[in-house]
PyMOL Python script that loads the backbone (N, CA, C, O; Angstrom):
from pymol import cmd

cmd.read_pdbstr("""\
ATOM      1  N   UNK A   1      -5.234 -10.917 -25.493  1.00  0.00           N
ATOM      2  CA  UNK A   1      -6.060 -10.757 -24.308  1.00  0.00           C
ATOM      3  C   UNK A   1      -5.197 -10.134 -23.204  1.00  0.00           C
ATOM      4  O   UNK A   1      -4.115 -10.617 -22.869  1.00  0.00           O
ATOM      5  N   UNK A   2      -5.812  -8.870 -22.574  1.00  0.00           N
ATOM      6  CA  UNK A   2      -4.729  -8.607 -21.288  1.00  0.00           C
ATOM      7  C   UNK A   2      -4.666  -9.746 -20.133  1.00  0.00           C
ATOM      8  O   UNK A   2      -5.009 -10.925 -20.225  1.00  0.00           O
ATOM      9  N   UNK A   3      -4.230  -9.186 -19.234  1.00  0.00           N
ATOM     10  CA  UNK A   3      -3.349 -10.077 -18.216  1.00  0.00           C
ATOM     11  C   UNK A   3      -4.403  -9.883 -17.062  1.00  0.00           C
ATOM     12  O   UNK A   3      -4.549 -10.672 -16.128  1.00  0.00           O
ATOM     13  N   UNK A   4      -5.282  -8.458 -17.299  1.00  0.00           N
ATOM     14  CA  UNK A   4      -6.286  -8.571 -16.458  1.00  0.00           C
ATOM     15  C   UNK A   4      -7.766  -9.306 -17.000  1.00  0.00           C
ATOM     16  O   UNK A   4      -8.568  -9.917 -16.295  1.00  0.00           O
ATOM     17  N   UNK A   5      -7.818  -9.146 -17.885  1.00  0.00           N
ATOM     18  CA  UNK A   5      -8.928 -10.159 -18.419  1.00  0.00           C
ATOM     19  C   UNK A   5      -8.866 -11.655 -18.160  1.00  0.00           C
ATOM     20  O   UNK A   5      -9.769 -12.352 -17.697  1.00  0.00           O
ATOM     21  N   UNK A   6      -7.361 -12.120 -18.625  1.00  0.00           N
ATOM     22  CA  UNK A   6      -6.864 -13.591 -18.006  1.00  0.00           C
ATOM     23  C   UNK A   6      -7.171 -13.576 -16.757  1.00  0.00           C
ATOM     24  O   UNK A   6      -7.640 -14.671 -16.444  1.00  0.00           O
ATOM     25  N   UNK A   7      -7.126 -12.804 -15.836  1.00  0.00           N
ATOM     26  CA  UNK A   7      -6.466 -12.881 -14.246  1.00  0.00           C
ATOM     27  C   UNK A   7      -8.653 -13.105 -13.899  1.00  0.00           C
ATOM     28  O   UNK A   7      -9.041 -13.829 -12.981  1.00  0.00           O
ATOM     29  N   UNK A   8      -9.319 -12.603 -14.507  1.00  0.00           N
ATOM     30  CA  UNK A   8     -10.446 -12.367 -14.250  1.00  0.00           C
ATOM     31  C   UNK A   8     -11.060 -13.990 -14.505  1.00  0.00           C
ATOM     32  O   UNK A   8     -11.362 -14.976 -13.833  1.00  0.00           O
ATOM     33  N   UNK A   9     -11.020 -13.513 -16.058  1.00  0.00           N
ATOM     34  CA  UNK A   9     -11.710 -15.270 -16.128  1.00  0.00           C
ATOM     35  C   UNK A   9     -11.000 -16.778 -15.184  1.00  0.00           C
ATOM     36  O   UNK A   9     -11.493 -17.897 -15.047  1.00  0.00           O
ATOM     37  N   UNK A  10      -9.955 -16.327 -14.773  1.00  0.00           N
ATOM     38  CA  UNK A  10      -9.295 -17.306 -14.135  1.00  0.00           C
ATOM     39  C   UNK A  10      -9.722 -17.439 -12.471  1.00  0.00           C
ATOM     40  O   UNK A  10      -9.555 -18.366 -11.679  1.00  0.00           O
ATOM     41  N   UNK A  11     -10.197 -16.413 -12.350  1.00  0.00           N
ATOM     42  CA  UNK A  11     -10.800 -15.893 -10.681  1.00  0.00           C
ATOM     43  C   UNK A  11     -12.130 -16.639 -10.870  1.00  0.00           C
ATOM     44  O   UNK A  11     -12.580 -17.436 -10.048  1.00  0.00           O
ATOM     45  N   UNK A  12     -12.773 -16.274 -12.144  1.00  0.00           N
ATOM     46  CA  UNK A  12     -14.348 -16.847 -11.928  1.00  0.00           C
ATOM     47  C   UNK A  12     -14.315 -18.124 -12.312  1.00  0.00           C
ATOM     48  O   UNK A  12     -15.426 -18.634 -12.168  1.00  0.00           O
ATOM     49  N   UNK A  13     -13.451 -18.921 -12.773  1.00  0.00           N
ATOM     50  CA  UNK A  13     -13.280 -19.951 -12.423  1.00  0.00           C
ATOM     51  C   UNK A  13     -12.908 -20.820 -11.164  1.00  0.00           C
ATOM     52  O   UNK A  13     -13.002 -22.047 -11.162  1.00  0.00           O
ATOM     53  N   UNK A  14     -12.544 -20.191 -10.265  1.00  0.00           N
ATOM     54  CA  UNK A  14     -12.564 -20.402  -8.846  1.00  0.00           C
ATOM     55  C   UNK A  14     -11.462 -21.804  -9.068  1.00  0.00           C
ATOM     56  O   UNK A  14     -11.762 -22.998  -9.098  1.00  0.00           O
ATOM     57  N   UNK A  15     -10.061 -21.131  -9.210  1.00  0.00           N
ATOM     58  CA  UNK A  15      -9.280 -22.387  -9.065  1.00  0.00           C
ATOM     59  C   UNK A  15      -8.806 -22.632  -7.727  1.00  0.00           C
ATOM     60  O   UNK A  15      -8.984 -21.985  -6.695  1.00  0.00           O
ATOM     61  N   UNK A  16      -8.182 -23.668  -7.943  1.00  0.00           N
ATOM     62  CA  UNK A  16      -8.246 -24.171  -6.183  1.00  0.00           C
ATOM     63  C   UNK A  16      -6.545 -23.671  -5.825  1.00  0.00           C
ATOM     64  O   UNK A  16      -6.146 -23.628  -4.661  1.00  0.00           O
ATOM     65  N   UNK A  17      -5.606 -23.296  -7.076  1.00  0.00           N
ATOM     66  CA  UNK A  17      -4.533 -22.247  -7.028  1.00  0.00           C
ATOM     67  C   UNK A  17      -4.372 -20.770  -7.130  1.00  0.00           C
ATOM     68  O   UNK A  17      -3.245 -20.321  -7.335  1.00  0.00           O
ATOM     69  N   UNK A  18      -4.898 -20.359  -7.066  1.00  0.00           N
ATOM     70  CA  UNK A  18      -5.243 -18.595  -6.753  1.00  0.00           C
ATOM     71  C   UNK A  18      -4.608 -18.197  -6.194  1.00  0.00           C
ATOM     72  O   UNK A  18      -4.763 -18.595  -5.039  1.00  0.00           O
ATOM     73  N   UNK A  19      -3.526 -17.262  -6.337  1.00  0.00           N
ATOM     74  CA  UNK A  19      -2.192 -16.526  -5.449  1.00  0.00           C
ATOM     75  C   UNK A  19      -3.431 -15.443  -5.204  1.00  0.00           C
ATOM     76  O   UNK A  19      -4.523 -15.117  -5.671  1.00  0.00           O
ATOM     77  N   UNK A  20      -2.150 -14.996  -3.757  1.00  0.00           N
ATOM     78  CA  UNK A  20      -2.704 -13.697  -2.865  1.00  0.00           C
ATOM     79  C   UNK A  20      -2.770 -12.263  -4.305  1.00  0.00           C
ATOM     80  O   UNK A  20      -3.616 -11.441  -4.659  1.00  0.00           O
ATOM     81  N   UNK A  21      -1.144 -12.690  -4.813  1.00  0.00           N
ATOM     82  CA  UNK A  21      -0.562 -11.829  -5.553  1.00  0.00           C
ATOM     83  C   UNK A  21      -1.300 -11.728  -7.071  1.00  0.00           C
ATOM     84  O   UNK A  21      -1.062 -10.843  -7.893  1.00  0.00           O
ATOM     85  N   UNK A  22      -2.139 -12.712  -7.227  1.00  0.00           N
ATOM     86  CA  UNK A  22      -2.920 -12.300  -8.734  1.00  0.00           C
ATOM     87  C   UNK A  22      -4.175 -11.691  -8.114  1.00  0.00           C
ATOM     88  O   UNK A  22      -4.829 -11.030  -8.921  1.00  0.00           O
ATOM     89  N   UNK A  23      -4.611 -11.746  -7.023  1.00  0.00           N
ATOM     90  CA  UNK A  23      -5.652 -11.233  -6.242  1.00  0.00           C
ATOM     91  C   UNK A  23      -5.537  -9.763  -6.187  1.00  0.00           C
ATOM     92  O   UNK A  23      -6.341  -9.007  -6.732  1.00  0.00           O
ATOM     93  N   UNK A  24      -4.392  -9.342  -5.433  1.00  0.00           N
ATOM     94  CA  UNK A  24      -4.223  -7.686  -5.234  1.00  0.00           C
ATOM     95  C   UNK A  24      -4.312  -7.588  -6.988  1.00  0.00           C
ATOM     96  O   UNK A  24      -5.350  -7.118  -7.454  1.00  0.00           O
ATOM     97  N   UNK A  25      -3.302  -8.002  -7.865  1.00  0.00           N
ATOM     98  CA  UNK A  25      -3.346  -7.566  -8.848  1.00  0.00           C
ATOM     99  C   UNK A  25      -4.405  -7.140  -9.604  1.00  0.00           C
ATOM    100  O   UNK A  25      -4.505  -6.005 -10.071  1.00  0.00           O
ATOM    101  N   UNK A  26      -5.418  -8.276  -9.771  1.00  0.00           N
ATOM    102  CA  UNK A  26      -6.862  -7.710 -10.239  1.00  0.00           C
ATOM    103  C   UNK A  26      -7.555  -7.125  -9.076  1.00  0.00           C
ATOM    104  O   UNK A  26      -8.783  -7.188  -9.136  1.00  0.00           O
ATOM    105  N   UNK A  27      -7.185  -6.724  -8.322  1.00  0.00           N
ATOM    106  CA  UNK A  27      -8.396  -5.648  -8.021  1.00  0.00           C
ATOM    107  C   UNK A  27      -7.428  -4.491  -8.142  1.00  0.00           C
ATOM    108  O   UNK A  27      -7.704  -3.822  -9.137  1.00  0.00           O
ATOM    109  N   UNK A  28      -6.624  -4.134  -7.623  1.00  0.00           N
ATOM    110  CA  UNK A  28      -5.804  -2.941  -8.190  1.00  0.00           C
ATOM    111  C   UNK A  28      -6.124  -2.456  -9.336  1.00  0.00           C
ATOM    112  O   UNK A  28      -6.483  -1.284  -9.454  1.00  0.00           O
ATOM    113  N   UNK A  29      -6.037  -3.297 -10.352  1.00  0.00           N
ATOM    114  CA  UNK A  29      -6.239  -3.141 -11.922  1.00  0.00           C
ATOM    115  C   UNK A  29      -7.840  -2.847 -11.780  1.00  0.00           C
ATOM    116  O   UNK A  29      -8.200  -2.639 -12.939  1.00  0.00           O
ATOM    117  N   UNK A  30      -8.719  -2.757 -11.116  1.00  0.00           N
ATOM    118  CA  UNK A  30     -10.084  -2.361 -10.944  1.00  0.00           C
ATOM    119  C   UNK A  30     -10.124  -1.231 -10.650  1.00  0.00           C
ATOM    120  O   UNK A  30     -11.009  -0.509 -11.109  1.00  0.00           O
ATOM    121  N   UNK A  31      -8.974  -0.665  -9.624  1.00  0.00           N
ATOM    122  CA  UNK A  31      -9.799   0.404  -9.127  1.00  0.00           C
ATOM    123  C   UNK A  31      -9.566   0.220  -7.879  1.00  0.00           C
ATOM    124  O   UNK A  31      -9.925   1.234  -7.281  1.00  0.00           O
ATOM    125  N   UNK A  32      -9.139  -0.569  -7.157  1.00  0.00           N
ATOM    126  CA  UNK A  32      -9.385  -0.929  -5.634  1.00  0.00           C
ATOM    127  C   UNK A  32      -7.964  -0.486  -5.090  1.00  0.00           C
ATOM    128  O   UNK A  32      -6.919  -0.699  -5.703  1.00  0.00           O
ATOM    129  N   UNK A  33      -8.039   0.073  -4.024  1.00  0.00           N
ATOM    130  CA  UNK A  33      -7.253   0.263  -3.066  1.00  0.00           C
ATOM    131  C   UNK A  33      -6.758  -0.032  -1.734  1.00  0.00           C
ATOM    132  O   UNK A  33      -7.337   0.410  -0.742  1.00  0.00           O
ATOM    133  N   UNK A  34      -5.199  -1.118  -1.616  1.00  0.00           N
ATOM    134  CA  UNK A  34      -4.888  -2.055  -0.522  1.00  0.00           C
ATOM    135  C   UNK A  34      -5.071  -1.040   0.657  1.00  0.00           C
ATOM    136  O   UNK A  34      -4.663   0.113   0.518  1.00  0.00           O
ATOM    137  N   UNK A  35      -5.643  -1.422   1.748  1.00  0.00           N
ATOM    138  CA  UNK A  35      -5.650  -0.866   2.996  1.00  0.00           C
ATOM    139  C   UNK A  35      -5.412  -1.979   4.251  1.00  0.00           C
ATOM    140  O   UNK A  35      -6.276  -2.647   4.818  1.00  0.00           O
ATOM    141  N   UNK A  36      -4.347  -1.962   4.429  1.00  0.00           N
ATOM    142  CA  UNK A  36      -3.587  -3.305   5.729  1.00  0.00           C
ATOM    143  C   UNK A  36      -4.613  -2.971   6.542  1.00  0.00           C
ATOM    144  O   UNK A  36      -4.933  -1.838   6.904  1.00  0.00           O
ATOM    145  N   UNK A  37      -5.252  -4.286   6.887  1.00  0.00           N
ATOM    146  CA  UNK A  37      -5.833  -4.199   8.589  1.00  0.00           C
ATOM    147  C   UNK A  37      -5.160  -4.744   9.446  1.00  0.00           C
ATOM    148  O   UNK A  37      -3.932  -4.793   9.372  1.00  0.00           O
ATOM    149  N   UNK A  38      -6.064  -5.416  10.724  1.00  0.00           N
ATOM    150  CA  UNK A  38      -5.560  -5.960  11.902  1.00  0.00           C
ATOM    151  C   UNK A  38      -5.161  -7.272  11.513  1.00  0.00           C
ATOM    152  O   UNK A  38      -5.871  -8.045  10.870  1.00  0.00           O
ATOM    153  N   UNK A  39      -3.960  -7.513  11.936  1.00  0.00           N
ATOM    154  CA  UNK A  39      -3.843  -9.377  11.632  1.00  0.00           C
ATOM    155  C   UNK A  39      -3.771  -9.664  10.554  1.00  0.00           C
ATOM    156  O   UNK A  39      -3.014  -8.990   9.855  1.00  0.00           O
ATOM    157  N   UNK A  40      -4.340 -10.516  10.088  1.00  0.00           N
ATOM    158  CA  UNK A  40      -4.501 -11.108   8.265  1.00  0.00           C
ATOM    159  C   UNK A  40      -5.451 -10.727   7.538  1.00  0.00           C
ATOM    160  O   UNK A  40      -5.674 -11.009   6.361  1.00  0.00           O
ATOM    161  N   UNK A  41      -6.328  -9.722   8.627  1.00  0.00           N
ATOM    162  CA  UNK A  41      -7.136  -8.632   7.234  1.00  0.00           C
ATOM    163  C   UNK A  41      -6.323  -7.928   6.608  1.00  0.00           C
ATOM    164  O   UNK A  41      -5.241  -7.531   7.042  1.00  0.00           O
ATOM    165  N   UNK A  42      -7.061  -7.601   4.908  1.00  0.00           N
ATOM    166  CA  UNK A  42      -6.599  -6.823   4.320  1.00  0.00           C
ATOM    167  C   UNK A  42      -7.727  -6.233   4.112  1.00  0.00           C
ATOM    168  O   UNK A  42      -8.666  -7.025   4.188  1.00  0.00           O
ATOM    169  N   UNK A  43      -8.036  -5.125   3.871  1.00  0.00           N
ATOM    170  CA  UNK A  43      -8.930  -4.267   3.179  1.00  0.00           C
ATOM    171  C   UNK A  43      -8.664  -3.504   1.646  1.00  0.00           C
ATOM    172  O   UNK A  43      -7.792  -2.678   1.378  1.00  0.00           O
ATOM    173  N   UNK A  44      -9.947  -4.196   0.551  1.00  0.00           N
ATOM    174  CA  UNK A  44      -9.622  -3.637  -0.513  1.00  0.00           C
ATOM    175  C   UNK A  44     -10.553  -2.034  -0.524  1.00  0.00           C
ATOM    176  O   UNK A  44     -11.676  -2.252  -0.070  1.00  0.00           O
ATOM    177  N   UNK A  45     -10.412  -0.882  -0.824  1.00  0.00           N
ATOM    178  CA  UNK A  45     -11.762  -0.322  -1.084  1.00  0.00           C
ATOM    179  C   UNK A  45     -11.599   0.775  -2.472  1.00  0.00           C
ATOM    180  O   UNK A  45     -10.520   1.275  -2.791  1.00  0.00           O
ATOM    181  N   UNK A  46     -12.769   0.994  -3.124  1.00  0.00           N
ATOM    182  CA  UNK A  46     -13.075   1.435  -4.497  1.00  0.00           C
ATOM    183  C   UNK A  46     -13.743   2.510  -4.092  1.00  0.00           C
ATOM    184  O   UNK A  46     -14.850   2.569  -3.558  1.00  0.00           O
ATOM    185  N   UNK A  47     -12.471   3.963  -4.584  1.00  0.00           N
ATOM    186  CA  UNK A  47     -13.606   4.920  -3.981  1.00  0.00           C
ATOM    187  C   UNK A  47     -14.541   5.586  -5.392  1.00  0.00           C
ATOM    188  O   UNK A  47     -15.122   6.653  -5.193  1.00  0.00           O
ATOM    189  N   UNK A  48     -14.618   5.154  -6.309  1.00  0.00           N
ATOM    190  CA  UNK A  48     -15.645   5.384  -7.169  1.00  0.00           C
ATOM    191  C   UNK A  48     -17.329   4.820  -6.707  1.00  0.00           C
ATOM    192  O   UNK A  48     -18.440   5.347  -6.657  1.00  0.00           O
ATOM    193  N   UNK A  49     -16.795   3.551  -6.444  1.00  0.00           N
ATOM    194  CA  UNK A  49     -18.533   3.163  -5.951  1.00  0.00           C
ATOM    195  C   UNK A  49     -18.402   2.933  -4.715  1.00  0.00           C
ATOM    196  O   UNK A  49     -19.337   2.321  -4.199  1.00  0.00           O
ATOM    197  N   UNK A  50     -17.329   3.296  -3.900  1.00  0.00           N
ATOM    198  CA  UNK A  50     -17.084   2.723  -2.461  1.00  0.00           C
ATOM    199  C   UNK A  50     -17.941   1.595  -1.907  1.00  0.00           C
ATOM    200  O   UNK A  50     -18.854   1.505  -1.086  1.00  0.00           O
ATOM    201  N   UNK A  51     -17.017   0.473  -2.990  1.00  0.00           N
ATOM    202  CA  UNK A  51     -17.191  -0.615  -2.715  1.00  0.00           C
ATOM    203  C   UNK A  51     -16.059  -1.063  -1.625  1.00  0.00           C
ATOM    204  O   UNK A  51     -14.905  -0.703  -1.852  1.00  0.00           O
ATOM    205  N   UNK A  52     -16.329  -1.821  -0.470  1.00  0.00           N
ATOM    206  CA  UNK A  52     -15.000  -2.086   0.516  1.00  0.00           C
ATOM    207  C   UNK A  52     -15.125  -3.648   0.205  1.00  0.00           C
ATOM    208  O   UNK A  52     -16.124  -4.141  -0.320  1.00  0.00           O
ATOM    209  N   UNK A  53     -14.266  -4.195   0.497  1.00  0.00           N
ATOM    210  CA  UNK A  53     -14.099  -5.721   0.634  1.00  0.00           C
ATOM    211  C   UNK A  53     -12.921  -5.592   1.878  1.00  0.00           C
ATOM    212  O   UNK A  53     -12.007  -4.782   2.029  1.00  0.00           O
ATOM    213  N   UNK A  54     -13.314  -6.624   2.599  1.00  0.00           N
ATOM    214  CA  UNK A  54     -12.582  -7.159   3.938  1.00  0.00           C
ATOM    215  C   UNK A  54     -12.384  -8.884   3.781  1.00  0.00           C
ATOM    216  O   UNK A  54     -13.057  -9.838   4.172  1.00  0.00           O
ATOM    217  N   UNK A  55     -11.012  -8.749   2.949  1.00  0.00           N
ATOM    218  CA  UNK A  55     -10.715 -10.206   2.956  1.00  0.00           C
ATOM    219  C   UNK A  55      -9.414 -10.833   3.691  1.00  0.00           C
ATOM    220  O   UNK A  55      -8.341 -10.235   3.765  1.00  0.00           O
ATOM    221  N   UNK A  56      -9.602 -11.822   4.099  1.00  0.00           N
ATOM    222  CA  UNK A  56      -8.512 -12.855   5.068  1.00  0.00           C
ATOM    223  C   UNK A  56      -7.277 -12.972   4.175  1.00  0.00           C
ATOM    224  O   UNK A  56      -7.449 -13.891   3.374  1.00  0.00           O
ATOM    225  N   UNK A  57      -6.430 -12.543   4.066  1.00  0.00           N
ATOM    226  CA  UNK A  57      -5.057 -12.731   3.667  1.00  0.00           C
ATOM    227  C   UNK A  57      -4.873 -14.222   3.651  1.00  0.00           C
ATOM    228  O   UNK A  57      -5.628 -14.666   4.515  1.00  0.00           O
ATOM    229  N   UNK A  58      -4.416 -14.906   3.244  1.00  0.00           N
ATOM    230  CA  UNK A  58      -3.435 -16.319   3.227  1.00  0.00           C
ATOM    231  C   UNK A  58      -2.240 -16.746   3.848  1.00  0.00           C
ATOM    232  O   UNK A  58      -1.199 -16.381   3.301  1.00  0.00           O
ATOM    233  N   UNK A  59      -2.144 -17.510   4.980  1.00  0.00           N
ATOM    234  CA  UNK A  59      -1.084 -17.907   5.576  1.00  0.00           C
ATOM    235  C   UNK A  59      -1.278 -19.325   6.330  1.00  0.00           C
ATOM    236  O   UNK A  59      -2.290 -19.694   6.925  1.00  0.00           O
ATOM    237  N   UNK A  60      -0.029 -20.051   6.158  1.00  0.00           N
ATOM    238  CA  UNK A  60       1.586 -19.480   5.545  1.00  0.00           C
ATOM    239  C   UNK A  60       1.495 -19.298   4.064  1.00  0.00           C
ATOM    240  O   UNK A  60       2.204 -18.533   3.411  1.00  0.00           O
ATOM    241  N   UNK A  61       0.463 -20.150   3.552  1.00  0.00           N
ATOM    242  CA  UNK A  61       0.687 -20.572   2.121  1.00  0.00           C
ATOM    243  C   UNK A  61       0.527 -19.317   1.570  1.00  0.00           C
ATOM    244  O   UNK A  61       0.586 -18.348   2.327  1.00  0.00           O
ATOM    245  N   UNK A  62       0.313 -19.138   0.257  1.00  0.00           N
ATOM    246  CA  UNK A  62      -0.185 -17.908  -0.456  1.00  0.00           C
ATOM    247  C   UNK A  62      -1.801 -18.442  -1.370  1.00  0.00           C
ATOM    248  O   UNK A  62      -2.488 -17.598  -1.945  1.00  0.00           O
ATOM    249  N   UNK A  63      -2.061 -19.470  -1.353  1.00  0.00           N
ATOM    250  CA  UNK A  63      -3.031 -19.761  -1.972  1.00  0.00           C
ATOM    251  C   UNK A  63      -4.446 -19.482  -0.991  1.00  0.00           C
ATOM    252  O   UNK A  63      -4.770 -20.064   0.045  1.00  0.00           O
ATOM    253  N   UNK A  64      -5.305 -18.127  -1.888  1.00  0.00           N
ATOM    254  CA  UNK A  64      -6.459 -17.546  -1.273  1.00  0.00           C
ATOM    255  C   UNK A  64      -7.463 -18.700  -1.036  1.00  0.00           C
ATOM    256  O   UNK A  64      -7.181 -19.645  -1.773  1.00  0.00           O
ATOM    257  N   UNK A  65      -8.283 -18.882  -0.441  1.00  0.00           N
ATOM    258  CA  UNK A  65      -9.413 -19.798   0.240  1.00  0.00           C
ATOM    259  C   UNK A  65     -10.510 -19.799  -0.977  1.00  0.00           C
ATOM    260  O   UNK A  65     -10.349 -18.995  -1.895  1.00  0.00           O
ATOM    261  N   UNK A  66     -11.192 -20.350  -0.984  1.00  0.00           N
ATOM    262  CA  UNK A  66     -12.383 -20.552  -1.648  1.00  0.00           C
ATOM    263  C   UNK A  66     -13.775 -19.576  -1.060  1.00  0.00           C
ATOM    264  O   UNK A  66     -14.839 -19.442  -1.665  1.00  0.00           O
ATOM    265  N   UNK A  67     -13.601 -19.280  -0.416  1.00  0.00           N
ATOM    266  CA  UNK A  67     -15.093 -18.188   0.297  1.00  0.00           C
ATOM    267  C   UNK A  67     -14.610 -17.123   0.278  1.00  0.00           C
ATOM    268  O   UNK A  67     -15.346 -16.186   0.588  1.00  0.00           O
ATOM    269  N   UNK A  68     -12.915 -16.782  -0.163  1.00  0.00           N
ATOM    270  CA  UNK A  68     -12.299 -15.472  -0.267  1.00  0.00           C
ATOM    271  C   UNK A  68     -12.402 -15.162  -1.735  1.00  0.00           C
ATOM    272  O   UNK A  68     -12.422 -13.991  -2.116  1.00  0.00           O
ATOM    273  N   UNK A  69     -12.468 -16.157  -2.557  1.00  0.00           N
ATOM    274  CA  UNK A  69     -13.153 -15.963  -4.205  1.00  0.00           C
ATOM    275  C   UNK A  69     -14.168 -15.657  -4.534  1.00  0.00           C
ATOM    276  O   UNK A  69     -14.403 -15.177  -5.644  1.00  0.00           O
ATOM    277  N   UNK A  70     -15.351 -15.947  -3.286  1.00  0.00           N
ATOM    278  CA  UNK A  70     -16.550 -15.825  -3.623  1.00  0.00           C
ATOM    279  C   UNK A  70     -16.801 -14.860  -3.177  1.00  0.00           C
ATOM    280  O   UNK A  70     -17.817 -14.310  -3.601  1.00  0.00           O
ATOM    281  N   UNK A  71     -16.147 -14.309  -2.306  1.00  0.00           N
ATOM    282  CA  UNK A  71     -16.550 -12.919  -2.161  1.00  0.00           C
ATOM    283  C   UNK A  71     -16.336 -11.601  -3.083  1.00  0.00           C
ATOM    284  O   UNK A  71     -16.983 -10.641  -3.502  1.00  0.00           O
ATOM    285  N   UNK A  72     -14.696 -12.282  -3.155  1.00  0.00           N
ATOM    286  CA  UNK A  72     -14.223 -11.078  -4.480  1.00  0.00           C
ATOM    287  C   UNK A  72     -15.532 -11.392  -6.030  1.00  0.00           C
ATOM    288  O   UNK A  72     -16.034 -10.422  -6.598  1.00  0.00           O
ATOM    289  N   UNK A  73     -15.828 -12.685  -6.408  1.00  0.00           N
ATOM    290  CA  UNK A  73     -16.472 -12.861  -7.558  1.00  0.00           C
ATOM    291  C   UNK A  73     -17.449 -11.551  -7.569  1.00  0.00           C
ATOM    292  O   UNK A  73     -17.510 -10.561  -8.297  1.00  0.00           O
ATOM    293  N   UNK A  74     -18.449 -12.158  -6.019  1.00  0.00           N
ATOM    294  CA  UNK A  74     -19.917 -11.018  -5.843  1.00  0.00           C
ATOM    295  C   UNK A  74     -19.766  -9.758  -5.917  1.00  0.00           C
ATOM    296  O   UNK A  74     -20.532  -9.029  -6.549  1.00  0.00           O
ATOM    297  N   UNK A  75     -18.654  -9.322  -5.211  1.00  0.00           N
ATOM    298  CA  UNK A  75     -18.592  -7.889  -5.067  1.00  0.00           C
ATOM    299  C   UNK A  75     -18.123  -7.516  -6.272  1.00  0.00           C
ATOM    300  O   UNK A  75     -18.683  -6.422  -6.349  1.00  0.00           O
ATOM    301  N   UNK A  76     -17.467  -7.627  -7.335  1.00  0.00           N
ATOM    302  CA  UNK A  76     -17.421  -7.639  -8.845  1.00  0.00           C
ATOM    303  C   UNK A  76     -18.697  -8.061  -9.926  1.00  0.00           C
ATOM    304  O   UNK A  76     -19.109  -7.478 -10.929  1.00  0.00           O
ATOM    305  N   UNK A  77     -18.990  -8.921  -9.479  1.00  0.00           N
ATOM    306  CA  UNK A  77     -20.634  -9.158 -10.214  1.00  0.00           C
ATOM    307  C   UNK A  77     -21.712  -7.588  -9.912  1.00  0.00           C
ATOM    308  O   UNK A  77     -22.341  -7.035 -10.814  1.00  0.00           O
ATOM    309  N   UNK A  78     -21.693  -7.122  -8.454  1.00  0.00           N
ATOM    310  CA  UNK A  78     -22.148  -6.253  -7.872  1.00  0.00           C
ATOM    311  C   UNK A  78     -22.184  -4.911  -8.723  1.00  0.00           C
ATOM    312  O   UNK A  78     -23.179  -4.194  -8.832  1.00  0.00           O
ATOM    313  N   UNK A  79     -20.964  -4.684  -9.303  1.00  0.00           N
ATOM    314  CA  UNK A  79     -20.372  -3.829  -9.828  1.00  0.00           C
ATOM    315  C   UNK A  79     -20.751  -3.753 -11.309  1.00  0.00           C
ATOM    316  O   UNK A  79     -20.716  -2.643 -11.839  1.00  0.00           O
ATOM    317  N   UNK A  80     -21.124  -4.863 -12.059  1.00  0.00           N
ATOM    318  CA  UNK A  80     -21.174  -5.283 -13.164  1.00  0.00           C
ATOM    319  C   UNK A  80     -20.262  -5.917 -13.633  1.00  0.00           C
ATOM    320  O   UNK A  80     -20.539  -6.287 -14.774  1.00  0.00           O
ATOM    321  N   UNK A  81     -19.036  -6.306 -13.210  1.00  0.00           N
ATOM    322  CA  UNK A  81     -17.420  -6.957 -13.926  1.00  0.00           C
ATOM    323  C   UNK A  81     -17.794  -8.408 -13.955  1.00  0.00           C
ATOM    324  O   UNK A  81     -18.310  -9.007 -13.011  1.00  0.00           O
ATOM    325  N   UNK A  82     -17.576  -8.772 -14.785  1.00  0.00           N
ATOM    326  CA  UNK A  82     -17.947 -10.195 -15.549  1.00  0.00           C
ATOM    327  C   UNK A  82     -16.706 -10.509 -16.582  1.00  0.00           C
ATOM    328  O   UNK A  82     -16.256  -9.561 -17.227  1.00  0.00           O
ATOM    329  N   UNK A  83     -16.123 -11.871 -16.758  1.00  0.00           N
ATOM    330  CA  UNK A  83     -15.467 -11.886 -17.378  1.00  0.00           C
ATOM    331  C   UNK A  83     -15.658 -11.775 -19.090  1.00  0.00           C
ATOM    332  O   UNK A  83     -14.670 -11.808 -19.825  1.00  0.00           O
TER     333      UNK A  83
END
""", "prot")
cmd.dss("prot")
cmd.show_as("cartoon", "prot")
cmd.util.cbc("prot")
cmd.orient("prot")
């Protein structure tokens, strides 16, 4: 199984340990492109379906939030990506 398939089913499982860093990773591995915003936004965006996502970075910790999963889940469901 790749590492992005793992990284996927492990996202839609919505664990309550979720690094920032397996986050960029699967969406990178999608297609998505990091764009730094203001503060602790980050902006992902996909210019195939120019899909954007505007998600809250993690700090201090590195472990992403729970409404920052659910967003990445939808906007991937959106898309069709399912694990």
């Amino acid at each position: 199984m790749s590492k992005r398939k793992k990284l996927l089913e492990r996202l839609f499982s919505k664990p309550k340990d979720f690094e920032w860093s397996e986050l960029r990773t699967l969406l990178t591995g999608f297609g998505y492109e990091e764009i730094s915003g203001a503060g602790s936004r980050v902006k992902f965006y996909e210019p195939q379906s120019g899909s954007l996502l505007s998600l809250h970075k993690p700090h201090p910790s590195n472990i992403v939030k729970e409404y920052v999963l659910d967003q990445v889940i939808e906007a991937l469901e959106g898309r069709g990506i399912r694990p």
